[in-house]
N, C-alpha and C positions, 0 to 999 in steps of 0.2 A: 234511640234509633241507631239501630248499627247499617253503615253499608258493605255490602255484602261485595259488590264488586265493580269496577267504573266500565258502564258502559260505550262513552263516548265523552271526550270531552272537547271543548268551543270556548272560543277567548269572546265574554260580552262586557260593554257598558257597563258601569254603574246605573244608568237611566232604563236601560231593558233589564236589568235583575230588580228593578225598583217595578216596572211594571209586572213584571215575573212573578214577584211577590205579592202584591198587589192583586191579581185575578188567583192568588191560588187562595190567599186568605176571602176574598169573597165567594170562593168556593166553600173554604170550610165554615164560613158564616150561615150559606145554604144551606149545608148539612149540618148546621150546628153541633159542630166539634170544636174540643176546646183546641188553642191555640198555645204553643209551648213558651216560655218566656224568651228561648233563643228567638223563635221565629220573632216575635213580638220585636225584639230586640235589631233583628235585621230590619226589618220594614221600619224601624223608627232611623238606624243608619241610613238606609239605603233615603229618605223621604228627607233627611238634613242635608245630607254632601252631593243627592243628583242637580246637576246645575241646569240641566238643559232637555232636550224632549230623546227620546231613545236614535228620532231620525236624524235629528242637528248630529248626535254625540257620532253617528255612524259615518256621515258625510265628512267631519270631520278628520273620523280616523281615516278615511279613503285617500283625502285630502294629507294628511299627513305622511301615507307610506310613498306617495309619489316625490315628497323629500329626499334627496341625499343623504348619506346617516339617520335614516328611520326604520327602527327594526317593529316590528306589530308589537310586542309589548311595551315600546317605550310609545306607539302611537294611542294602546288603552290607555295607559298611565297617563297622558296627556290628555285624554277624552274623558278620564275619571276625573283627574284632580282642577283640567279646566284654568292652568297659570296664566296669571296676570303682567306677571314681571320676571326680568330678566334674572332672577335671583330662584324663582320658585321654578323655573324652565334648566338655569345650571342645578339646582337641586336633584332632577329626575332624573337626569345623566351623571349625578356625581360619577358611579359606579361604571360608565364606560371608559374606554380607553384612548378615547379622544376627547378634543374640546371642541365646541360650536364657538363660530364667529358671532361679531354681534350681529350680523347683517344675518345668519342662521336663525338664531335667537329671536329677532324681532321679525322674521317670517313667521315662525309656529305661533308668536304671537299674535300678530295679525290674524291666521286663520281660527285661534281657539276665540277672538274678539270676532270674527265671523259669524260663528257658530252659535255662540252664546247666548 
């Protein structure tokens, strides 16, 4: 499948492309089409690494841009990968050009322990 040209694009969850995925394959189940092994292959990622329901993951990211230093990609990456500890939260920002305090750090944590 070639695409031909991007229409629009939108930053989602990991939990809503899990459900994304999800109603299109029981679509193609209706129609009894076969399914490709990429697709296959997403629905089995997306169905291991979603941690939480599409509304938690979204409330969440809400909750996260009203942070100080939260830019919306670093708020999905938090809402994808769902960190536990201060180690897997410096992880996500290695790449920025600042550092979070602890008292930062254990705020995003508390809300992805909200959410979860």
């Amino acid at each position: 499948m070639k695409v031909k040209g991007i229409i629009s694009e939108e930053r989602v969850t990991l939990p809503e492309m899990r459900g994304v995925l999800l109603r299109v394959e029981s679509e193609r189940i209706a129609a009894e089409k076969e399914m490709s092994y990429e697709f296959r292959r997403s629905i089995e990622h997306a169905n291991q690494l979603a941690k939480t329901t599409p509304e938690k993951a979204n409330e969440l990211v809400a909750e996260l841009l009203k942070m100080e230093k939260m830019k919306p990609e670093i708020a999905f990456r938090i809402a994808n990968i769902m960190p536990k500890t201060r180690d897997e939260v410096r992880a996500i920002y290695a790449k920025e050009r600042y550092t979070l305090s602890p008292e930062e750090i254990d705020k995003i944590i508390e809300q992805v322990m909200a959410h979860f």
